[in-house]
C-alpha positions in Angstrom: -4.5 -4.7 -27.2 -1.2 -4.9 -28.8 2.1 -5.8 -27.6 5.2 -3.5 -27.7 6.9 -3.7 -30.7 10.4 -5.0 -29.8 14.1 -6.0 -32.2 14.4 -9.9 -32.9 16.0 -12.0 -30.2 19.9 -11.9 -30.1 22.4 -14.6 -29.2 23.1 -15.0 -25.4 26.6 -16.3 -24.7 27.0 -19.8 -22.8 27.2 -17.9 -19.5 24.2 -15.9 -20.3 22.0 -19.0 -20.9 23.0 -20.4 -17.3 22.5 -17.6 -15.9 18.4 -17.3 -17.2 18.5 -21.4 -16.6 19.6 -21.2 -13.0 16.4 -19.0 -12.3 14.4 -21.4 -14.2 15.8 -24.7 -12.8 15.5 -22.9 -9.4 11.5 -22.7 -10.0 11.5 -26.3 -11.3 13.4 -27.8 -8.8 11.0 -26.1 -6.4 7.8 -27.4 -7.9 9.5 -30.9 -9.2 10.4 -31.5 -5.6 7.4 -30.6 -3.5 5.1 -33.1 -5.6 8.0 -35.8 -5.2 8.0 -35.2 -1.6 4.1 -35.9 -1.6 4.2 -39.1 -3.7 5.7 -41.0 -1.2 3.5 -39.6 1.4 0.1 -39.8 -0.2 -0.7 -43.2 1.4 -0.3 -42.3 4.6 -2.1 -39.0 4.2 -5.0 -40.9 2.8 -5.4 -43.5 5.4 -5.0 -40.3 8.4 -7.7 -38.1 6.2 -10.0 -41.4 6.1 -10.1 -41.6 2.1 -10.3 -44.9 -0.7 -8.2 -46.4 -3.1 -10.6 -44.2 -5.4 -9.8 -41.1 -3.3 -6.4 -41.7 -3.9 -6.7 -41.9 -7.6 -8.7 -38.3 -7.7 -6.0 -36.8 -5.2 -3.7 -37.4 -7.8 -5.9 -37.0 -11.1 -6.9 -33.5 -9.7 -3.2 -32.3 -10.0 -3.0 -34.0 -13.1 -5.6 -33.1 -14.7 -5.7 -28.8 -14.1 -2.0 -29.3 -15.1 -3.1 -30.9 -18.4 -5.7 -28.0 -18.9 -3.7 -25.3 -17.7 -0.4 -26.1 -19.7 -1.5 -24.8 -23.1 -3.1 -22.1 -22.0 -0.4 -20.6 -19.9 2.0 -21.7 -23.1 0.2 -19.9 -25.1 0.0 -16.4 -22.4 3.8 -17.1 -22.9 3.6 -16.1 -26.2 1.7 -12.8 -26.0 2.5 -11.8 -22.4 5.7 -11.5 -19.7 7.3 -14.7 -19.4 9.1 -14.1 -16.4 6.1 -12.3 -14.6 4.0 -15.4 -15.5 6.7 -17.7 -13.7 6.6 -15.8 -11.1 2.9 -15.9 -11.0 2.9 -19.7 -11.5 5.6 -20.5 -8.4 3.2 -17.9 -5.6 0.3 -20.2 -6.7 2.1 -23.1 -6.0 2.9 -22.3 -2.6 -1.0 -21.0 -1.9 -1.7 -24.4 -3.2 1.4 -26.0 -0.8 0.1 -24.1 2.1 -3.8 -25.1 1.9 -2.5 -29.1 1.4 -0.7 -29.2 4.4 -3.4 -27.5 7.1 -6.0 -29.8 5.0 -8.3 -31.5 7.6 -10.6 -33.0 4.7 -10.4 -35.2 1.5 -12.0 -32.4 -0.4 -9.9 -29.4 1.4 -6.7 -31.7 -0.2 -8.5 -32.2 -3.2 -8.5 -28.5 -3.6 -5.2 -27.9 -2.8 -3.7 -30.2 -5.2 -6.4 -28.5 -8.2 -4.2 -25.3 -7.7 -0.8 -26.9 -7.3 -1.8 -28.5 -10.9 -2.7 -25.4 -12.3 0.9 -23.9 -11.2 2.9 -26.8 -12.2 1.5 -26.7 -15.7 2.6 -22.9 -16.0 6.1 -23.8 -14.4 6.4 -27.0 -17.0 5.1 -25.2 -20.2 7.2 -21.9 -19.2 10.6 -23.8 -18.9 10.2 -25.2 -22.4 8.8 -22.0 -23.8 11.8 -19.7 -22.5 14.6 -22.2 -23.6 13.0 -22.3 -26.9 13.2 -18.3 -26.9 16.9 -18.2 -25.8 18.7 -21.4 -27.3 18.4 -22.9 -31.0 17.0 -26.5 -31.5 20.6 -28.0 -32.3 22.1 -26.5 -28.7 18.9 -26.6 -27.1 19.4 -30.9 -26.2 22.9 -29.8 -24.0 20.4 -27.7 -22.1 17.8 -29.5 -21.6 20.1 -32.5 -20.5 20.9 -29.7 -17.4 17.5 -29.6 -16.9 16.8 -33.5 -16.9 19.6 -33.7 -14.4 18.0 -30.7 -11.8 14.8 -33.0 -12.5 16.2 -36.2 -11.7 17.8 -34.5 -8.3 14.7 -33.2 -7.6 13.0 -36.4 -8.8 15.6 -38.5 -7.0 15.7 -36.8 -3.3 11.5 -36.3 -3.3 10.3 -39.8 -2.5 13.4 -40.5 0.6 13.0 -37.1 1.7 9.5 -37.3 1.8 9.6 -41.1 3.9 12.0 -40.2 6.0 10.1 -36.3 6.7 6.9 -38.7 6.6 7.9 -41.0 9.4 9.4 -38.6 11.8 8.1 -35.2 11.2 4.6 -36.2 10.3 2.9 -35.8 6.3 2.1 -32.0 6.7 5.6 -30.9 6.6 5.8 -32.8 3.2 4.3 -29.8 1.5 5.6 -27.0 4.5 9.3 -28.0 3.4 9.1 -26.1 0.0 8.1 -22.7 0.9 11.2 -21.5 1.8 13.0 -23.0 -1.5 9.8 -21.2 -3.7 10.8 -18.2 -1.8 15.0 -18.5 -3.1 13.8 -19.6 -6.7 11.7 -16.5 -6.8 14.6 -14.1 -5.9 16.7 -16.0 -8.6 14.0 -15.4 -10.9 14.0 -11.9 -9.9 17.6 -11.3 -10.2 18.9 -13.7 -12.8 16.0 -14.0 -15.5 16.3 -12.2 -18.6 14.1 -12.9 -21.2 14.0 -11.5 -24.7 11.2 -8.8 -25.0 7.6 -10.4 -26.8 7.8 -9.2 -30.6 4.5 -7.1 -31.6 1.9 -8.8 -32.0 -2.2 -8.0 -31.2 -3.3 -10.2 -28.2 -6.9 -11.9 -28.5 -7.5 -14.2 -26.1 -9.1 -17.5 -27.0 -11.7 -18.3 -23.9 -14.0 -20.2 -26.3 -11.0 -22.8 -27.3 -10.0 -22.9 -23.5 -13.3 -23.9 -22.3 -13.2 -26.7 -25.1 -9.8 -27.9 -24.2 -10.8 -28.1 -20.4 -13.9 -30.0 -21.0 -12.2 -32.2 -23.7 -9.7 -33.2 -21.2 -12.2 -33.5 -18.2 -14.9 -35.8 -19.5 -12.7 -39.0 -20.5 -10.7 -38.9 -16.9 -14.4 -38.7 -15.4 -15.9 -40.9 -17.3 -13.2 -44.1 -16.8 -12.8 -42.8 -13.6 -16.9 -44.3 -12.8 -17.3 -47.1 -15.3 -17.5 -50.3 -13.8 -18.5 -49.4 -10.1 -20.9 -46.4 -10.7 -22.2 -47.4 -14.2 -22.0 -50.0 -16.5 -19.3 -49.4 -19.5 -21.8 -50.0 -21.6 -24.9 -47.6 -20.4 -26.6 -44.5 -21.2 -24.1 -43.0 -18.7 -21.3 -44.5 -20.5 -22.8 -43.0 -24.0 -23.4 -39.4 -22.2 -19.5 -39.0 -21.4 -18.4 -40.5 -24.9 -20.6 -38.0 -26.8 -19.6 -35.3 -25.1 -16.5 -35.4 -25.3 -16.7 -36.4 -29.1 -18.7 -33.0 -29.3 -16.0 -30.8 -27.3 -13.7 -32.1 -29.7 -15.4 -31.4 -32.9 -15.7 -27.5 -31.7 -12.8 -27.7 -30.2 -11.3 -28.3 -33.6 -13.5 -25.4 -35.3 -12.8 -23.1 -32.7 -8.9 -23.2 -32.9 -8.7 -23.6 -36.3 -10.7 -20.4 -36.6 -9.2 -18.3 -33.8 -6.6 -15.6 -34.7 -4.8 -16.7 -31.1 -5.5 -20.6 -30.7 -4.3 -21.6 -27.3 -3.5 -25.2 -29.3 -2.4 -23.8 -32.5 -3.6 -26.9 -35.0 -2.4 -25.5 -38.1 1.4 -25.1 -36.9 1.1 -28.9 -36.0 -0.2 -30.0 -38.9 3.1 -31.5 -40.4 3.6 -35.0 -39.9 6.1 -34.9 -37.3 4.2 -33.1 -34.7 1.2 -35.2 -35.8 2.9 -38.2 -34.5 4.7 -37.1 -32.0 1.4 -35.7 -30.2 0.1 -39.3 -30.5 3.6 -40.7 -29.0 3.0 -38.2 -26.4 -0.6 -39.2 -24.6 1.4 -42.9 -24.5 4.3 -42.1 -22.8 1.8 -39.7 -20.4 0.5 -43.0 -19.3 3.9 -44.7 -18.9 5.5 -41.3 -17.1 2.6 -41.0 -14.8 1.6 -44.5 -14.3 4.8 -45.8 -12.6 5.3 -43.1 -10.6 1.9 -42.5 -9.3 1.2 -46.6 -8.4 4.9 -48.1 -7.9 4.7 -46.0 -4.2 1.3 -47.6 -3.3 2.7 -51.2 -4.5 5.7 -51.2 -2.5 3.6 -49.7 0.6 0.3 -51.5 0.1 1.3 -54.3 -2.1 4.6 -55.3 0.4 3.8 -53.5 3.1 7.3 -51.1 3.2 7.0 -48.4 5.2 7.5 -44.6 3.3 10.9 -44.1 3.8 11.8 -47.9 2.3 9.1 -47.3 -0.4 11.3 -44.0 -1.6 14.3 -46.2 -1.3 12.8 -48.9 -3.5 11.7 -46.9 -6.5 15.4 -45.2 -6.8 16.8 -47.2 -9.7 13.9 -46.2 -11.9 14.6 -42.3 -10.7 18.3 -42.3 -11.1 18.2 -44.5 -14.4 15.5 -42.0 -15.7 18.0 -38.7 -14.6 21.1 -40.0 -16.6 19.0 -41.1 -19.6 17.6 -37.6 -19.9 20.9 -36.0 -19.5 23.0 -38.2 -21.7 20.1 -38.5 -24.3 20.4 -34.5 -24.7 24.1 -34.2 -24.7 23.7 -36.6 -27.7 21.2 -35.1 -29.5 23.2 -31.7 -29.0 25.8 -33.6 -30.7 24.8 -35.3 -33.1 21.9 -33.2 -34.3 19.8 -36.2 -34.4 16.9 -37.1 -32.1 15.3 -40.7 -34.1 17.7 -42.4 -32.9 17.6 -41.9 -29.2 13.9 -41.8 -29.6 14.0 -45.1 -30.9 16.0 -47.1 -28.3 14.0 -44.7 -26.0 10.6 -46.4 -26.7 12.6 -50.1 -27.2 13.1 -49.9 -23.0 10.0 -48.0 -22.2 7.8 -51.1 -23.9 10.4 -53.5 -22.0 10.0 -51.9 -19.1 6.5 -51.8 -18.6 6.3 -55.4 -19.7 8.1 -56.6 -16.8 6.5 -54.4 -14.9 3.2 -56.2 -16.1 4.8 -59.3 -14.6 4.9 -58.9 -11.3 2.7 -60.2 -8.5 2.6 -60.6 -4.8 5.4 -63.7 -5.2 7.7 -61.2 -7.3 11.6 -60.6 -5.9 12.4 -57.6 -5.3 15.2 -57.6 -8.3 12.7 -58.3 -11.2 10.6 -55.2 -10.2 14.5 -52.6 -10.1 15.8 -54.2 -13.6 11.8 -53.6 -15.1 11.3 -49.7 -13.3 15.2 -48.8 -14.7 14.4 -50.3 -17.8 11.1 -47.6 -18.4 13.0 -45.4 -16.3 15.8 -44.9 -19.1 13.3 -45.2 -21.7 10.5 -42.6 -20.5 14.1 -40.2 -19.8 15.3 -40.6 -23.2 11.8 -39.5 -24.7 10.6 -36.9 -22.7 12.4 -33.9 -23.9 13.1 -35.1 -27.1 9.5 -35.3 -28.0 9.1 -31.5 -27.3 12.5 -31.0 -29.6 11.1 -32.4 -32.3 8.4 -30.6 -32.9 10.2 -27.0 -31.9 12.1 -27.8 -34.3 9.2 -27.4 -36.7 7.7 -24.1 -35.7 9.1 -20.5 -35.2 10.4 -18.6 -31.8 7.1 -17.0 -31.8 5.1 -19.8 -31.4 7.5 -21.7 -29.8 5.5 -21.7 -26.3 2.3 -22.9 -27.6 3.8 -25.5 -29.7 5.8 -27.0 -26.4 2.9 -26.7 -24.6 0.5 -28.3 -26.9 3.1 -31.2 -26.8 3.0 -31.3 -23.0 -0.9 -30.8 -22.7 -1.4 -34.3 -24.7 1.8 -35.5 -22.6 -0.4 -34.9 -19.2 -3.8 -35.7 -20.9 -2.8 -39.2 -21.7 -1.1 -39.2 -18.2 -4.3 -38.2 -16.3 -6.6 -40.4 -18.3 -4.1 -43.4 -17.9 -3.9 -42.8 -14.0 -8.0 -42.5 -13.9 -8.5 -45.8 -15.7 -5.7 -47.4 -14.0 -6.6 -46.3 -10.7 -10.0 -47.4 -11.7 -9.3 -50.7 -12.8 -6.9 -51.3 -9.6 -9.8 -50.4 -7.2 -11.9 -52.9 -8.9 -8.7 -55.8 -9.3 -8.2 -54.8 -5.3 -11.6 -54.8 -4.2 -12.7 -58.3 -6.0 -8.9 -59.9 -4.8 -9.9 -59.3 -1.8 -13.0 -60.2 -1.4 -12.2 -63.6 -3.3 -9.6 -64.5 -0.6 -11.7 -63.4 2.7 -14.2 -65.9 0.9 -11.5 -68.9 0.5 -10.5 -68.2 4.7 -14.3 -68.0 5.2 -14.1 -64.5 6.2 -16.5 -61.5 6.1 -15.4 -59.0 3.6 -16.0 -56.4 6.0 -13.5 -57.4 8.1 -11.0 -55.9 5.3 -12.4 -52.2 5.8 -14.4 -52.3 2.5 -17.2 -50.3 1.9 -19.1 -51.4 -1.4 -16.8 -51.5 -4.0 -14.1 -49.1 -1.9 -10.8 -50.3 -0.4 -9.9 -48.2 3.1 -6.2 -47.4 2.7 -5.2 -47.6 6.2 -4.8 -51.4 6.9 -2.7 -50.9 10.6 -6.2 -52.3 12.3 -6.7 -54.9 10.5 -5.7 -58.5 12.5 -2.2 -59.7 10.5 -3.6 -62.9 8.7 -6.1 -60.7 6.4 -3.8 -57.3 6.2 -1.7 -60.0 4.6 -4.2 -61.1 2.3 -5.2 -57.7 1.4 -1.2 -57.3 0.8 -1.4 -60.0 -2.0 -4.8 -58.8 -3.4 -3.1 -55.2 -4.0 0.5 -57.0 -5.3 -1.3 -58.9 -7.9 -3.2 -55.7 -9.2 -0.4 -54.1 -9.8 0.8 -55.9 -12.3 -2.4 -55.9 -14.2 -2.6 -52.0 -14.6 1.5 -52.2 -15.6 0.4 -54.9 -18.3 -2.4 -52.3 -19.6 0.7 -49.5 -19.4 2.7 -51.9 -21.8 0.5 -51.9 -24.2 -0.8 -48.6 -24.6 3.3 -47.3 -24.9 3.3 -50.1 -27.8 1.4 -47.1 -29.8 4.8 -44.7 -28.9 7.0 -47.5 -30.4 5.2 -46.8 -33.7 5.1 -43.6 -34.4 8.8 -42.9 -33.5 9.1 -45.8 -36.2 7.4 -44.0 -38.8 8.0 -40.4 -37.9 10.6 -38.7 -40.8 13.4 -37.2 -38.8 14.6 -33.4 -39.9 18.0 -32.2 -39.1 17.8 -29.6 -35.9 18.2 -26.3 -37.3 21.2 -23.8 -35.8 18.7 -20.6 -35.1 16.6 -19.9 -32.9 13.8 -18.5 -35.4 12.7 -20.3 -38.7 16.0 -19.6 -41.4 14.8 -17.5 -44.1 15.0 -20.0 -46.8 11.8 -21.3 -44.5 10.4 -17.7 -44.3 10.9 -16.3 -47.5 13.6 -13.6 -46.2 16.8 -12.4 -47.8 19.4 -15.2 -47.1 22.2 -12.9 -45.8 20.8 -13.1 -42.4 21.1 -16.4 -42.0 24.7 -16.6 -43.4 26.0 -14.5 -40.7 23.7 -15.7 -37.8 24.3 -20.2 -38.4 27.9 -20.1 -37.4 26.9 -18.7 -33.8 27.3 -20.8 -30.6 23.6 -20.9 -29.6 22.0 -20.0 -32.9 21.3 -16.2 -33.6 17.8 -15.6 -34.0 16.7 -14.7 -37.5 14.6 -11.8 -37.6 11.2 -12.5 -38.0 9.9 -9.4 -38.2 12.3 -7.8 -41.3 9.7 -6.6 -43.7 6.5 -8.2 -43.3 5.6 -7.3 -39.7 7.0 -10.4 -37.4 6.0 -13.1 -39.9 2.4 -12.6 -39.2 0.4 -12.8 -37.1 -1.4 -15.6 -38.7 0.0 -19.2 -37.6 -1.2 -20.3 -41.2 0.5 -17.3 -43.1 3.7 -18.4 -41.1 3.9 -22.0 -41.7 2.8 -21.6 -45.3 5.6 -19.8 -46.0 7.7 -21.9 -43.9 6.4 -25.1 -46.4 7.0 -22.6 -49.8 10.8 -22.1 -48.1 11.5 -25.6 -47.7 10.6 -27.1 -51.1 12.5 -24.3 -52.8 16.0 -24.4 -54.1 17.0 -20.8 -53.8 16.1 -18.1 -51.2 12.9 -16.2 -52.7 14.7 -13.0 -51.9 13.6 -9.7 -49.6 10.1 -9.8 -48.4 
């Protein structure tokens, strides 16, 4: 199966580009704002469905964890297929998945709900990227993507008050009901406003072998910490099972994609130092994205005992400090042309952040715990998108969507393994606070709604002096998990230090000095406002079809002083 042979992209005037984007922000917004809603909602939905601290945790590692599969693989059907049918595709499945979370009568009906939301909201996230990178050049793409970190930070911004305030007088269901009728205006948007470049010919093979690898590759580390330590031992032949299997998974994993014509994680385009490192500063700043905004809801809530509405209100500074840090971070980088920089000072806060974060217990005031969540706030904001610049940056416009993807699949790996083995670790902190304070009142540990090693969520029965204690116990495991966070962005910090920063190129496609084509075209196409595409195609056949082929003549380009000529 081949697709239809098509010309190179062309330039699309400013007006052009918002136009496309306000279709694509639409279907963002959508998505962005349903699972904001949620966050803020989840503790009350867990105590009225009956489920545990370690419930909770899998409620939200289910989402996280289909989006982390999902994300490459729907980057890379960007690359060979539709990529407005596919957003469309993505935004119905999130409503299916919207729909079946709000009638939920079950922890494993909600538990199936959020496995398809996760699955859409890794097409909507790796789509976004893939488009811009189809449309804008990498030195105009950070004044775009600072648009779309400000319709994130609105959506980011109003989820967690709107979904208190919907939480507390309309009841938890109509926190997913609310976003059906804004899926339904994003997709006519789509409909009417998206135009995307047609796919350049290429012959689609479909790698299922590498997408069963990446899923289980993802799958058995999340499961695995998710267990240890209440279930198993960390060191026991359970332990050893998980470990080796996902060292095995791996291995192929690696064979396979390195071998496959059409690698959903295309290994050989990422080879290069710069996306080397800035996959490994990726699955940190997963865990310090995720972390925060999955566990600072349940600390206000269950650590202070806010209700959901104050609990939305609470986390705000970290929200809006995040929004303006993305936006101003890629107005910058538009600017400027460099992304080290911001990357740098990006990772300075995050590690700050989190560190006072780490600090906080059930005696912490309230203004220690804003100045820590803005400080990661503006950190995690200023990193985010210029990760995924970085290494576009390195790769051509028809690879572009795996390549973002690839980023964000390590992005959300690191995030749902962190939120596993942080949630894991809390449930154990909780449970063992708890049950050392009961002890000190001489009080049954019972009396706390444990079961085992399980904390209940819903505390309202419990008599005031131990729903106090069980206050503290949650408070002070908090800051624990943060502590843990702290140190795993430490390993972000680093490789932004030692990364080599490129200039941002002013085309869309690879220049032909990079590609080995005649340097006329890129003389008439750098001076252009967004970055004419080069044609990839003149000559050889759209650069290849072979990731190799391309980025080997991509290296040859580089390290030469002259053009090599016509191909």
């Amino acid at each position: 199966m081949t697709a239809t042979l098509s010309s190179p992209p062309k330039t699309l005037s400013h007006r052009e580009v918002l136009q496309v984007m306000t279709g694509l922000l639409a279907a963002l917004f959508t998505a962005l704002l349903s699972n904001t809603i949620v966050s803020t909602a989840l503790p009350t939905i867990m105590a009225d469905l009956d489920g545990t601290q370690r419930q909770y945790t899998w409620v939200i590692t289910a989402s996280l964890l289909m989006m982390t599969i999902s994300t490459p693989i729907w980057g890379k059907l960007s690359d060979l297929f539709d990529k407005k049918r596919l957003v469309q595709l993505a935004i119905v499945l999130f409503v299916g998945g919207s729909l079946i979370a709000g009638f939920a009568t079950s922890i494993p009906m909600m538990m199936t709900a959020r496995v398809v939301q996760g699955i859409a909201m890794g097409g909507l996230m790796a789509l976004v990227q893939s488009i811009m990178g189809a449309i804008i050049s990498p030195r105009e793409r950070g004044r775009y993507a600072g648009y779309m970190g400000g319709v994130m930070g609105i959506a980011t911004v109003s989820g967690p008050l709107l979904g208190g305030v919907i939480t507390d007088e309309l009841g938890w269901r109509w926190t997913y009901f609310v976003c059906v009728p804004l899926a339904v205006a994003s997709l006519v948007l789509i409909q009417l406003k998206l135009r995307v470049p047609p796919q350049p010919a290429r012959r689609v093979q479909i790698d299922y072998a590498g997408g069963v690898l990446i899923a289980l590759t993802a799958a058995l580390p999340m499961l695995w910490v998710t267990f240890a330590g209440s279930s198993y031992a960390w060191i026991s032949w359970e332990s050893a099972a998980f470990v080796g299997g996902f060292l095995l998974t791996a291995v192929l994993g690696v064979i396979v994609e390195l071998r496959a014509p059409e690698p959903i994680v295309p290994i050989r385009l990422l080879r290069n130092n710069t996306a080397a490192l800035m996959i490994v500063a990726s699955v940190a700043v997963g865990v310090a994205m995720f972390g925060p905004a999955v566990f600072l809801t349940q600390y206000f809530q269950l650590g202070k005992g806010h209700s959901p509405t104050e609990a939305g209100l609470l986390i705000l500074p970290m929200i809006i400090v995040q929004t303006f840090s993305s936006a101003i971070g890629g107005m910058i980088v538009s600017r400027t042309g460099r992304w080290k920089p911001i990357m740098l000072l990006g990772s300075v806060l995050m590690v700050t952040g989190l560190a006072g974060l780490g600090a906080v217990d059930h005696t912490t005031g309230y203004l220690w715990v804003a100045v820590s969540m803005a400080l990661a706030g503006a950190g995690v904001g200023a990193l985010i998108q210029n990760i995924v610049l970085a290494v576009q940056n390195t790769v051509d416009v028809t690879d572009v969507g795996a390549a973002s993807a690839t980023i964000a699949f390590f992005r959300s790996l690191g995030g749902a393994i962190g939120v596993s083995a942080l949630g894991a670790i809390l449930t154990n902190q909780v449970a063992a606070g708890v049950q050392e304070r009961l002890a000190e009142q001489g009080i049954s540990g019972g009396a706390a709604g444990g079961q085992g090693s399980e904390t209940q969520l819903d505390l309202s029965d419990l008599p005031g002096p131990v729903r106090e204690l069980v206050h503290d116990a949650y408070a002070d495991g908090f800051g624990h998990i943060f502590l843990l966070a702290a140190i795993v962005s430490l390993i972000t910090l680093v490789a932004v230090l030692v990364v080599r920063e490129t200039a941002l190129r002013t085309t869309i496609g690879l220049a032909p000095k990079e590609t080995g084509e005649q340097p006329a075209a890129e003389e008439a196409t750098t001076d252009q406002p967004h970055g004419a595409a080069v044609p990839v195609a003149a000559g050889g056949g759209h650069g290849g079809s072979d990731p190799a082929q391309r980025e080997s003549a991509a290296e040859g380009g580089r390290s030469a002083e002259q053009p090599s000529g016509r191909a």
